[in-house]
Structures are given as structure tokens and as C-alpha cells.
C-alpha positions in Angstrom: -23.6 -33.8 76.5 -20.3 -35.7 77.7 -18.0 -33.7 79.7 -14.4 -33.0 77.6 -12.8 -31.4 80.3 -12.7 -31.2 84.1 -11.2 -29.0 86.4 -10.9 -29.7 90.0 -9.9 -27.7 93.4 -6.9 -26.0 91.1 -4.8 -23.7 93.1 -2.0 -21.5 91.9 0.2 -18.8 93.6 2.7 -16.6 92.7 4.8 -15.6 95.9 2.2 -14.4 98.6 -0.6 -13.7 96.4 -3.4 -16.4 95.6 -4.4 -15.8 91.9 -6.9 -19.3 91.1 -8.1 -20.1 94.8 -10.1 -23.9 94.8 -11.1 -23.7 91.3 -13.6 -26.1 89.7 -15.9 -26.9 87.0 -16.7 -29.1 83.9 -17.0 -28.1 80.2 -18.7 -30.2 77.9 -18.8 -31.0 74.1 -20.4 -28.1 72.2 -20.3 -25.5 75.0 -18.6 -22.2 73.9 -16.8 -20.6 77.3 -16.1 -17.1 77.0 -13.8 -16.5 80.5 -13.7 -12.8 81.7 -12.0 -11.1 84.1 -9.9 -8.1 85.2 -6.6 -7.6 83.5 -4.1 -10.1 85.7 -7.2 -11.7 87.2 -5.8 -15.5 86.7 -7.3 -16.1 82.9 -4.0 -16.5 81.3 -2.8 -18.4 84.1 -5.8 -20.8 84.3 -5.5 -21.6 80.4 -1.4 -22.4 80.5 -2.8 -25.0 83.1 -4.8 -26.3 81.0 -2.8 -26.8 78.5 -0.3 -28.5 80.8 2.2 -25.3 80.4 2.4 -25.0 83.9 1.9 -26.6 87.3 -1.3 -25.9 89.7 -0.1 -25.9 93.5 -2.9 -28.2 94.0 -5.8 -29.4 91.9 -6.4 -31.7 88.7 -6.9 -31.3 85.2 -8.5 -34.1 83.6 -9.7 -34.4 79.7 -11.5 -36.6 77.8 -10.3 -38.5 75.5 -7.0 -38.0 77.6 -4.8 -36.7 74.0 -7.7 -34.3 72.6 -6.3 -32.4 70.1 -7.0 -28.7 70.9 -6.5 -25.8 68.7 -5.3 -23.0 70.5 -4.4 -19.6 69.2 -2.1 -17.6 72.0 -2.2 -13.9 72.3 0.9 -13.4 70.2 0.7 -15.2 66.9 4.4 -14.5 65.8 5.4 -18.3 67.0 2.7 -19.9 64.6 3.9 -18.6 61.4 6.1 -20.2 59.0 3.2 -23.0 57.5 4.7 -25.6 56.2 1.7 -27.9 54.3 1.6 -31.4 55.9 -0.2 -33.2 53.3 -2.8 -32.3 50.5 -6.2 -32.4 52.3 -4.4 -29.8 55.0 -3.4 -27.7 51.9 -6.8 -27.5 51.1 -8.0 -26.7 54.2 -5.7 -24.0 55.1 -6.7 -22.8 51.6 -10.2 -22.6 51.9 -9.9 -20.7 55.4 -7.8 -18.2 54.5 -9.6 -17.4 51.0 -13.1 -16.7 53.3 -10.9 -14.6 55.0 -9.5 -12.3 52.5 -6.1 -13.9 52.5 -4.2 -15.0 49.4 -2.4 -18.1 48.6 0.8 -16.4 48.4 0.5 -15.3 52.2 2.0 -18.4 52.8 5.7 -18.1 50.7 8.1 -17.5 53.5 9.3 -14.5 51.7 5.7 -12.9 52.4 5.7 -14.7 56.4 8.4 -11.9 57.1 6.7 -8.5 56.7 2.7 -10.0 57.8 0.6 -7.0 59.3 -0.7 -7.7 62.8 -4.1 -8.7 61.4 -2.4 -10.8 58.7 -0.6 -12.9 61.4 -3.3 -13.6 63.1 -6.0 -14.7 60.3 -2.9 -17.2 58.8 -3.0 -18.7 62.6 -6.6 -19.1 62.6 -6.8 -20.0 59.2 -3.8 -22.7 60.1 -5.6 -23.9 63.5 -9.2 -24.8 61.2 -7.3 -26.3 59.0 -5.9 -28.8 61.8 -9.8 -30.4 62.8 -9.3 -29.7 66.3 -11.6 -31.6 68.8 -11.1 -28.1 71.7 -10.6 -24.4 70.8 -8.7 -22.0 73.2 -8.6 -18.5 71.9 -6.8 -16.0 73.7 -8.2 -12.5 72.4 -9.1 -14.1 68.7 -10.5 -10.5 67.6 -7.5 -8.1 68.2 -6.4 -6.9 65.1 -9.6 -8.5 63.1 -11.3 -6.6 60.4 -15.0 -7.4 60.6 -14.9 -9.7 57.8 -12.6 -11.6 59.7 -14.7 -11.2 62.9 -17.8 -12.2 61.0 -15.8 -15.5 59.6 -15.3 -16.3 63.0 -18.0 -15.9 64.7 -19.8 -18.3 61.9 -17.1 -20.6 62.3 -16.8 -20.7 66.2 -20.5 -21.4 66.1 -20.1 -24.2 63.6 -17.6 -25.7 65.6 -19.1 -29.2 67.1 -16.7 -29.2 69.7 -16.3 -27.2 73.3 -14.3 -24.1 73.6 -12.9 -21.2 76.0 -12.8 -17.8 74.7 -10.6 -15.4 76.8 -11.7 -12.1 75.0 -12.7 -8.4 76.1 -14.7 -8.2 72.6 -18.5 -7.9 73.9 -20.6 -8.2 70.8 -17.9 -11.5 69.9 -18.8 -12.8 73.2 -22.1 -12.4 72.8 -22.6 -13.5 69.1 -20.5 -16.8 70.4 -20.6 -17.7 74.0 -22.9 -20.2 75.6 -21.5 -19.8 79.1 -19.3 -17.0 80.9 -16.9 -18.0 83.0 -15.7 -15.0 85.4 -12.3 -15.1 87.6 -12.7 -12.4 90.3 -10.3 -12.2 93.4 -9.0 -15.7 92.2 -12.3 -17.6 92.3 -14.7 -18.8 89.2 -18.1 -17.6 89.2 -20.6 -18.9 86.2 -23.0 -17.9 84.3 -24.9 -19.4 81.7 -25.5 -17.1 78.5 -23.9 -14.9 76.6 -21.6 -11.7 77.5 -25.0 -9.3 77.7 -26.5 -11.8 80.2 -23.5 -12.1 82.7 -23.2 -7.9 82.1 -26.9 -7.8 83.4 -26.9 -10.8 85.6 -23.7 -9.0 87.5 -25.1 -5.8 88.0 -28.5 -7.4 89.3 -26.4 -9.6 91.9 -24.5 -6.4 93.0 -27.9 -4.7 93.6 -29.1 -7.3 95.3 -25.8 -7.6 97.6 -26.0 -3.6 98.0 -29.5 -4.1 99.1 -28.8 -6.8 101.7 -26.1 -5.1 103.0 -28.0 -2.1 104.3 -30.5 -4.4 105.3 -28.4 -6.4 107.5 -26.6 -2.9 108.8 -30.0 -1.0 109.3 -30.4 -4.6 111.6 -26.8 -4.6 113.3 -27.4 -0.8 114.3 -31.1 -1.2 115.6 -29.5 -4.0 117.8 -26.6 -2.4 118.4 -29.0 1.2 119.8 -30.8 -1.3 122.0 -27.7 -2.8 123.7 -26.6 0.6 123.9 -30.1 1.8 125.9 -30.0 -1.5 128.3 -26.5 -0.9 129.2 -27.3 2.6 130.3 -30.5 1.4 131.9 -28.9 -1.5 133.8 -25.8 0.9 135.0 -28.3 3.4 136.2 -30.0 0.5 138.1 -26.9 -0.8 139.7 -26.1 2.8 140.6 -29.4 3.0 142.7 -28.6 -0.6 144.0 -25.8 0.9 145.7 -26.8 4.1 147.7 -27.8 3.7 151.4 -25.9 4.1 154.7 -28.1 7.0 156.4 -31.3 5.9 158.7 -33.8 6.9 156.0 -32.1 5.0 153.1 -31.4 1.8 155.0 -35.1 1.9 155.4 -35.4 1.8 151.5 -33.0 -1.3 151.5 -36.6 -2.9 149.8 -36.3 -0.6 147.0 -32.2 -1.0 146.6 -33.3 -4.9 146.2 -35.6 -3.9 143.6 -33.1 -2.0 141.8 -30.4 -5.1 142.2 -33.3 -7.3 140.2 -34.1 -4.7 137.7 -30.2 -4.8 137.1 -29.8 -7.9 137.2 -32.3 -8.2 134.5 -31.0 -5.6 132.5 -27.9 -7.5 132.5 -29.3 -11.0 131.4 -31.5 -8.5 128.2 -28.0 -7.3 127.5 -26.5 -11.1 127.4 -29.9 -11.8 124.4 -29.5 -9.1 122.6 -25.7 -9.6 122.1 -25.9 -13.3 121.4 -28.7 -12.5 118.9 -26.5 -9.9 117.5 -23.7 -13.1 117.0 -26.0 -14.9 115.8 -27.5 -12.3 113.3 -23.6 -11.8 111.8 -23.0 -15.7 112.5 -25.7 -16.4 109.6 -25.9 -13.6 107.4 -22.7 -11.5 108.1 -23.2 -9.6 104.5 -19.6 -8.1 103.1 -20.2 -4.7 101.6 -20.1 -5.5 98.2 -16.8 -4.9 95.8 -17.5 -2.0 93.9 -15.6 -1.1 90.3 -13.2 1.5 90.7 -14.2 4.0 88.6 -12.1 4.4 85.9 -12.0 8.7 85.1 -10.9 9.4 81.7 -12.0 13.3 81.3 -11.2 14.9 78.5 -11.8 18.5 77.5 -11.8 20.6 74.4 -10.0 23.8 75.2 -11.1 25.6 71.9 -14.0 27.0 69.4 -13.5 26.2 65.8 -15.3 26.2 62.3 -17.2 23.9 61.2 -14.9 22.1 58.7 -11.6 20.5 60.2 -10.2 18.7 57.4 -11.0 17.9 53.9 -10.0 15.4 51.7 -9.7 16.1 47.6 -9.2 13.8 45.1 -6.3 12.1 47.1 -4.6 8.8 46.5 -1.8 6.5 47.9 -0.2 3.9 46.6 3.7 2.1 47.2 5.1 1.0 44.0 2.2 -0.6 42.2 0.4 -0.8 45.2 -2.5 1.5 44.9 -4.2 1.5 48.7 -6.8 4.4 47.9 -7.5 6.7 45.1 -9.8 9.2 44.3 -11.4 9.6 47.4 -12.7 12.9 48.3 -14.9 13.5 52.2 -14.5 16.5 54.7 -14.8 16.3 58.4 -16.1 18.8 60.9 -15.9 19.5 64.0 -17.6 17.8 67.0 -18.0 14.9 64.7 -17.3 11.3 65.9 -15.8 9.4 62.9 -15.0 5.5 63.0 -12.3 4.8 60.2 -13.3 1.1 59.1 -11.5 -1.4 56.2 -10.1 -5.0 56.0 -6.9 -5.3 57.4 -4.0 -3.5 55.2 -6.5 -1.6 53.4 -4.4 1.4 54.2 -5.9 2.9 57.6 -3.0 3.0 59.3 -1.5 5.1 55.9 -4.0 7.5 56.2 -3.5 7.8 59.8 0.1 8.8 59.3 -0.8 11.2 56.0 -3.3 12.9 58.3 -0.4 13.1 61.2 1.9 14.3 58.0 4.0 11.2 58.5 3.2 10.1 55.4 2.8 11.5 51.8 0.3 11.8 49.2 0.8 10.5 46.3 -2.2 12.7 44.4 -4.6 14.9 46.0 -4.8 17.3 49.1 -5.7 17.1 52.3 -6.5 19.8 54.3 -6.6 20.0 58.3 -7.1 23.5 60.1 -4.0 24.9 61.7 -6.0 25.9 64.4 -6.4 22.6 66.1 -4.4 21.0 68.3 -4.4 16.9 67.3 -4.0 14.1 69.9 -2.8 10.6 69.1 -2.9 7.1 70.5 -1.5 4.1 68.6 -2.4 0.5 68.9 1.5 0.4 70.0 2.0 0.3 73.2 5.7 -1.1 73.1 7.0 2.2 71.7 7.7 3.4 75.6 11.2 3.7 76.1 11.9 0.5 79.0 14.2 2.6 81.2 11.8 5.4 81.4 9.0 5.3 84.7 5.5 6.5 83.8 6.2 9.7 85.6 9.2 10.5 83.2 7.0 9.3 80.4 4.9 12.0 81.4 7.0 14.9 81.8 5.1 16.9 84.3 5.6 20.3 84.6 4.7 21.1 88.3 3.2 20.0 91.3 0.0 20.3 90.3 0.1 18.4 87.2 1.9 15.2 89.0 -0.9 15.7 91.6 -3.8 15.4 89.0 -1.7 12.6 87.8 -1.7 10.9 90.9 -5.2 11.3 90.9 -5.8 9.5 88.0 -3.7 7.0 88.7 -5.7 6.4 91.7 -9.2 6.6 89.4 -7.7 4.0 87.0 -7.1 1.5 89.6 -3.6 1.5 89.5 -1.0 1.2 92.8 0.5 4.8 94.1 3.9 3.0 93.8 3.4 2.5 89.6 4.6 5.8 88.7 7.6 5.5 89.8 8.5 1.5 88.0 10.3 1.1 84.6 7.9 0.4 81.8 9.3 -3.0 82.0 7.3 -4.2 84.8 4.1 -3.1 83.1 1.4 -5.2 81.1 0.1 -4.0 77.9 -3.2 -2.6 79.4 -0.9 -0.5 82.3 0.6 1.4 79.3 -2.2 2.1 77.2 -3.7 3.8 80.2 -0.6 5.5 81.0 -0.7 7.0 77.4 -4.2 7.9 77.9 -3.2 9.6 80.9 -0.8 11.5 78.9 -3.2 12.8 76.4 -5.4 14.0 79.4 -2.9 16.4 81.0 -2.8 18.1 77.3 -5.0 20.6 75.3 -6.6 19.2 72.3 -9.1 19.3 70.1 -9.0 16.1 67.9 -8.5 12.9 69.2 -7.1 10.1 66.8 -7.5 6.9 68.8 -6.0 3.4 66.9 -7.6 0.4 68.1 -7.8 2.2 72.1 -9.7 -0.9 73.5 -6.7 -3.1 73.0 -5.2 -4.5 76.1 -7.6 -2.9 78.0 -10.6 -5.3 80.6 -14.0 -5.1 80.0 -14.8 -2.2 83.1 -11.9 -0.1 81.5 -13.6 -0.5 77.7 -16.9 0.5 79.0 -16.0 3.4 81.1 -13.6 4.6 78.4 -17.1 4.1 76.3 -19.0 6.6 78.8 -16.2 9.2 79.0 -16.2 9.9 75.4 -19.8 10.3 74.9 -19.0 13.3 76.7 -16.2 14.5 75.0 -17.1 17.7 73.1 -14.4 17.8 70.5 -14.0 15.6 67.0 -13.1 12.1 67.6 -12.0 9.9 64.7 -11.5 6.2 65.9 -9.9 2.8 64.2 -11.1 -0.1 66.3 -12.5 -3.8 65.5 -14.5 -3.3 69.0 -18.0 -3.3 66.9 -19.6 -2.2 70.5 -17.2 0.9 70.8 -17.9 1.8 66.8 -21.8 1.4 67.3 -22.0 3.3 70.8 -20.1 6.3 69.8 -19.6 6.8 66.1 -21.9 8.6 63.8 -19.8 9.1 60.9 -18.2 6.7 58.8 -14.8 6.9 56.4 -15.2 3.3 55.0 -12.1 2.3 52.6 -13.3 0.0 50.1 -12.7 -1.4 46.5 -9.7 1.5 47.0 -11.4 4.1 47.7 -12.3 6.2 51.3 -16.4 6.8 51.3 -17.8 9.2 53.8 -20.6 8.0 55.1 -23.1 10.0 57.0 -24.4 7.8 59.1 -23.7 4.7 62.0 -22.3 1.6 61.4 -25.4 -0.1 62.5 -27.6 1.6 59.8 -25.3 1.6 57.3 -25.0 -2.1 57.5 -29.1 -2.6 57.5 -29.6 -0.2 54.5 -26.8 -2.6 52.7 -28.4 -5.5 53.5 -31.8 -4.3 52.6 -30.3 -2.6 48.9 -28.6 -6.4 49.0 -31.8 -8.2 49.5 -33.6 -5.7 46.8 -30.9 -6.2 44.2 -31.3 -9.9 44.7 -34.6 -9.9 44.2 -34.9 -7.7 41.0 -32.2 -10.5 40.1 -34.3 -12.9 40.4 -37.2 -11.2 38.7 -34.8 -10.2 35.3 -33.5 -14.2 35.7 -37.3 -15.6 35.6 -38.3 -13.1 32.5 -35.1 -14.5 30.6 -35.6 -17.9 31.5 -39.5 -17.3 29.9 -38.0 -15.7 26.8 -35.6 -18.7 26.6 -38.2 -21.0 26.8 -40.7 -18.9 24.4 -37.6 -18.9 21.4 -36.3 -22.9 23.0 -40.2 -23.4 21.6 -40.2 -21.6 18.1 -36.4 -22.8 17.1 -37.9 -26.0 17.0 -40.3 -25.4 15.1 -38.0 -24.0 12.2 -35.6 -25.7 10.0 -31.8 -25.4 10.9 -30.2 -23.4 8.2 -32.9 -20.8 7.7 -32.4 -17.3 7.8 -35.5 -16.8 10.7 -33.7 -20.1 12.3 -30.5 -18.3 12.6 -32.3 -15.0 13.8 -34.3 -16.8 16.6 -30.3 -18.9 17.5 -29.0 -15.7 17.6 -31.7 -14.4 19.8 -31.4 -17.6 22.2 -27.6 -17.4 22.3 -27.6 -13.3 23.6 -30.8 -14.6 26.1 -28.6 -17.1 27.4 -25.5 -15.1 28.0 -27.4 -12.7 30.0 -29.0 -15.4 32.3 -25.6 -16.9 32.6 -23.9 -13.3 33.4 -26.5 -12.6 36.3 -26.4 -15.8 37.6 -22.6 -15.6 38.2 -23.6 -12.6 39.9 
């Protein structure tokens, strides 16, 4: 494959701190880059260069052909709307992508442009970026906001895609439906691995062993060394210590065994000399850094009270905003301890339910009941409703010293800089105050948690030890995420809104979507079974009707038969 782009030696700084440090590599056509890294690791950075938004220090950035046309889809898709069709073959295009995606031709009326849902926005972009033919995708977190059909279009679509692309995205089952190669940018260098996210996830950890394991060997060495110069050094100054006694009668008469003693010194001396230079040399060759280890990231929640079994139930309810009708007669209960992934295409009306359930919102029909018992905590996908003047710690309101000094713990836990409490929320990236939410809900009682898309903004480490935390969280979780990995790993209950309606289902998202398949498959093949006994009957009467003479009464009973025979192959092939 011919390389499309190449990288060389790039080096970028921002004041005194190196962010890409000698960076190289080549991508070639067809290879699918997913590029990973810590939140402020250099990804960003690395693709503006690319895309010749900003200067390196030092490097080169060469593509080929030199004006490749690249299709690239920034974090923030509100600077790619207004679509204005180019010519007729792009109209089609743009048509055809958005219909797979669920959007309607209307989407694309300025009028409708103006009040877009985050997950709106960004399908028009993608739809408007396929509908260009680029030659180079760069995707900056293409999944945020995604319903999975959306995420399943693009994941078919990515891997369609003749041409090379980099994927900067914390979504691990996109990554590893997608990527061919991950590209990782830790402490401003690029480390690579070929395969998909699962592969670099295990691949790492198996280098960190390794490095943890070559450590100690290399210290267990170091010390041995280290114990021996220690034991000649004492031997040697005992040695020159006997080389030095005498002036009486009796000891100048041991002046042969004071010479003795100088040689056994002086030998002790040169073992000393060996064993040091073999230590330099040991650290010269294979002087092993302790390996980097993740800062654990401590979320700890608790559930400070017992409860019944039933939390909230839902009867018979149903929203709708003029003649908008989002869900209707949908009836489902929820108990407690239960860990319930609310799931639907975009604007299907989770976010509604979400603010009936937090009575910010009301029905239009129906009831819903939740225990006045419980104490509900909630984190929304908006993490730019923090008051910019405010510091985390007046965010926070802490009570008393020992709160701010569990908060200060955590702060620590989470990676963050001592000094971050105290900075307006100005300063922080999207990721910073998600955690600093999170940190919020910790220092509260509660006994639901309501979490709206919680993985957005936040790296890879944070998303899986978020992932560990709340397998050990006792109380009822109910989650609305497109992170397919967090849905799988924790939830066991489903509220599905569909065909306007909200179905409890008792059961993962995993096995909910085999049994569909398999009741797909079945349905399809009982299809096909009804379709090849009509299309036998069809032939059976095709035969007799010729037989017969047209105007007959049997003719017109046998043309009457065909016709109804017909209409019902017709009907379940449009099916």
C-alpha cells in the first residue's frame, strides 16, 4: 500500500512543556488509525498539524497527492451546519446518508438547522462529510452523541471506506469494530500498535508487566552489587586499619604481617574499583525506569439506605409536544439495586423522560411513581452549565474540613493538580468538569444514580475505572450512554424507547440484541417458507388458467384465486 501521509521528527511546545516530542510515522491507503491518549496528551494538537491549522516547532508534514481532499469532522459540529447543496449528484449523496441514518430531508431547511439536537448536528456533518468523496478521514470523537444506529452506520461505513483514516475516539468497542492500527501519544511521544483497541488494551498491560518485571530484576541486581561493595569496603577499611598498627618492639616484629594486610587492602581496593565499574556498566546498558503507573482514578460511591423492592413505576404514561407524540402507552417499574441502561435513537425522548422522572417535565397521560424515600443523584451530559466565575471548591460547597479534605483526596486519586480547586471553571477542559461533578455527587447521600452519557469527555483509564467503581455500587443505577462497552459491562435491565413506546426489558443489551437477531433470522426464514408455498400455488393455478377459456365462470374463479396469491407474495416480499 502507498503511503498517503508522512509525519516526520514533529515537535510542538506550548511554553515550557513539550507536548509531541520527535514524532514520526507513515499512514498508508486503507489503514484505519484510531490515536489514543490521555485527555491533553497532544491528540488534538497533532491533528490541527496535520491539517496545516497550526505550526510544528520542528518537523514535516508531507501528503500524497500534496491537495488530498480529507473529510474531517471536529469535535464541535456547530461550524458545519447550514448545507447548502452544491450540485445534484451531492444532493443525492447527502440524501442517501442521512436517510441510513434516520435523518429526514427536511433536516436540512435552515429553519430546522437552528434548534438540531446534539446527535442531530453531528449525523448532518457526517452525513455532509460522505457525501463530499473524501480521499482521508479525520474524526475527532465521531460517536459522542450517536445512537447506535448511527454508530452501527458508521462503523459499516468507516470500514467501507477505501481510503486511510485517524480516529481520535475514547469509544472502545468503535475502535475496535474499526481500527487497523492504534496510535498512542504518552508523555508527548507516539507509540504503535498494530490491531484494534482490545489488542493495544492487552498488548499495554503485557509491556507494563514485562517492564515491572525487569525493573525488579535489574534492582534485585543493583542491590546484590550494591551489598557486595558495601562488604569489600568494610573488609578493605578493616585491612588498612591493621596495615597501620605497630610502633612497640613486638609489633615492629610483625611489620611482615602489616605488609600483608597493605596487599589484602590494596586488593580490596582494586575488587571495590570492579564491582563499581560493573555496577556503571550494569545501569550504563540496562538502567530500567520504574515503569509509569495509571493513577488510580477512586470514584466510591455508597448507598446510605434500605428500601423496597419497587422504586418507580411507570403506568400507562405518554408525552408528546404539540403533535409530537415521543412515547405513549408505556407502562415498566424499576427496583431497587437494579442497573438500567435507558437506550433510543437520538430525539426519541430520553432526555424528556429524564426530566419527567427529575419532575422537570410533565406528563401528558399516565403516572409515574418514584418512592419518596430515595434520595436521587444526577449527572447530565452538560458540563458547560458550571457557573465560569465559580472555582471547583465553591462548586462544591464543602461544609467542613473534613469534607474539603476527602475532596482533596480525590482530587489527588483523579489525577488532578492540588492547585485545580482553587482555578475558575474557565481554565478547565470538558473532562476536568465532568469529574469535578462526579466528585460532587460523591460527597452526597444517595440512592439512585441518573448518569446522562457519563463517559463523555472523559480518557479511556477514567472510562474504565469509572466502569470498575460502579460494578460495586450497591444502589439503582439507570444510565443513558452510546458507550456500547459501558451499557454491556454494567447494565442488566433495559428501558428501550421504540416505535413510541418505553419497553422494559429484562435482560442485557448483548442478549437482547442476539435473541432479536435470532427471532429476525427465524421470521425470515418462515418468510421464505410462506413465499416458496405461494409461489407453488401460483404456479399450480398459472397452470390450470391456461387450461380454461377466458370468460368462464371457473376461469374467473381460478383469476381471482391467482390475483389474492399474488398480492400476498407481493405483500411479504415488500416485507
Amino acid at each position: 500500500m502507498k503511503t498517503v501521509i508522512q509525519v516526520k521528527d514533529i515537535r510542538k511546545s506550548y511554553r515550557e512543556r513539550d507536548i509531541l516530542k520527535d514524532v514520526s510515522f507513515d499512514i498508508r491507503h486503507g489503514e484505519k488509525i484510531g490515536l489514543v491518549g490521555l485527555n491533553g496528551a497532544g491528540k488534538t494538537t497533532l491533528i490541527n498539524i496535520l491539517l496545516n491549522l497550526k505550526e510544528p516547532d520542528n518537523g514535516s508534514v508531507t501528503m500524497w497527492p500534496p491537495d488530498v481532499k480529507i473529510g474531517y469532522l471536529p469535535q464541535s459540529t456547530d461550524n458545519m451546519l447550514y448545507v447548502e447543496y452544491e450540485n445534484i449528484h451531492f444532493e443525492e449523496k447527502l440524501l442517501e446518508s442521512s436517510k441510513k441514518l434516520g435523518l429526514q430531508k427536511e433536516i436540512f431547511t435552515i429553519e430546522k438547522q437552528t434548534v438540531l439536537s446534539g446527535g442531530e448536528k453531528l449525523k448532518m456533518s457526517l452525513a455532509k462529510i460522505w457525501s463530499e468523496s473524501p480521499e482521508v478521514l479525520i474524526l475527532d470523537e465521531p460517536t459522542n452523541h450517536l445512537d447506535m444506529q448511527g454508530v452501527n452506520w458508521l462503523v459499516e461505513e468507516v470500514n467501507e471506506f477505501g481510503g486511510a483514516a485517524i480516529i481520535i475516539s475514547h469509544d472502545r468497542y468503535f475502535l475496535d469494530q474499526t481500527a487497523t492500527k492504534i496510535f498512542e501519544l504518552e508523555a508527548g511521544q507516539l507509540n504503535v500498535f498494530d490491531g484494534n483497541y482490545s489488542f493495544y488494551h492487552d498488548e499495554k498491560q503485557r509491556i507494563l508487566e514485562h517492564q515491572k518485571w525487569e525493573y525488579e530484576k535489574q534492582k534485585r541486581k543493583v542491590e546484590m552489587i550494591e551489598n557486595q561493595i558495601t562488604t569489600l569496603k568494610n573488609w578493605s577499611a578493616k585491612a588498612h586499619r591493621e596495615a597501620g598498627k605497630g610502633g612497640s618492639s613486638a609489633e615492629n616484629r610483625q611489620l611482615g604481617l602489616r605488609e600483608f594486610e597493605r596487599k589484602k587492602a590494596k586488593k580490596k581496593d582494586n575488587q571495590i574499583k570492579s564491582k563499581i565499574k560493573r555496577l556503571n556498566l550494569e545501569l550504563a546498558e540496562r538502567d530500567m525506569k520504574k515503569p509509569k503507573e495509571e493513577k488510580p482514578v477512586s470514584f466510591q460511591f455508597e448507598s446510605a439506605h434500605k428500601r423496597g423492592k419497587r422504586i418507580l413505576e411507570a403506568k400507562d404514561i405518554k408525552k408528546q409536544f404539540g403533535n409530537r407524540v415521543l412515547f405513549q402507552d408505556s407502562n415498566f417499574f424499576i427496583k431497587y439495586g437494579e442497573r438500567v441502561g435507558l437506550l433510543g435513537a437520538n430525539g426519541s425522548g430520553k432526555t424528556t423522560f429524564l426530566n419527567v422522572l427529575l419532575e422537570k417535565e410533565a406528563l401528558t397521560k399516565g403516572s409515574l411513581w418514584v418512592s419518596d424515600s430515595i434520595k436521587i443523584a444526577y449527572l447530565s451530559q452538560d458540563v458547560n452549565d458550571l457557573a465560569n466565575e465559580q472555582t471547583p471548591l465553591q462548586y462544591l460547597m464543602l461544609e467542613n474540613r473534613q469534607q474539603e479534605t476527602l475532596a482533596r483526596t480525590m482530587i489527588a486519586n483523579m489525577g488532578f493538580e492540588r492547585d485545580i480547586l482553587d482555578k475558575q471553571m474557565t481554565q478547565l477542559s470538558l473532562g476536568e468538569r465532568t469529574r469535578i461533578k462526579l466528585i460532587g455527587m460523591i460527597l452526597k447521600e444517595y440512592d439512585v444514580l441518573i448518569l446522562d452519557e457519563p463517559t463523555n469527555h472523559l480518557d479511556l483509564p477514567s472510562r474504565e475505572e469509572l466502569e470498575r467503581t460502579l460494578c460495586h455500587y450497591t444502589g439503582t443505577l439507570l444510565i443513558v450512554s452510546h458507550d456500547r462497552y459501558l451499557i454491556e459491562k454494567l447494565c442488566t435491565k433495559l428501558l428501550m424507547i421504540d416505535n413510541n413506546k418505553i419497553n422494559q426489558i429484562d435482560m442485557g443489551l448483548r442478549e437482547y440484541e442476539e435473541r432479536r437477531e435470532f427471532n429476525n433470522n427465524e421470521v425470515a426464514n418462515q418468510t421464505k417458507e410462506e413465499i416458496t408455498l405461494i409461489e407453488t400455488k401460483i404456479a399450480e393455478l398459472l397452470g390450470k388458467i391456461s387450461l380454461l377459456k377466458s370468460g368462464t365462470d371457473e376461469y374467473k374463479q381460478v383469476d381471482e384465486e391467482l390475483i389474492v396469491y399474488m398480492n400476498l407474495k407481493r405483500n411479504l416480499t415488500m416485507e
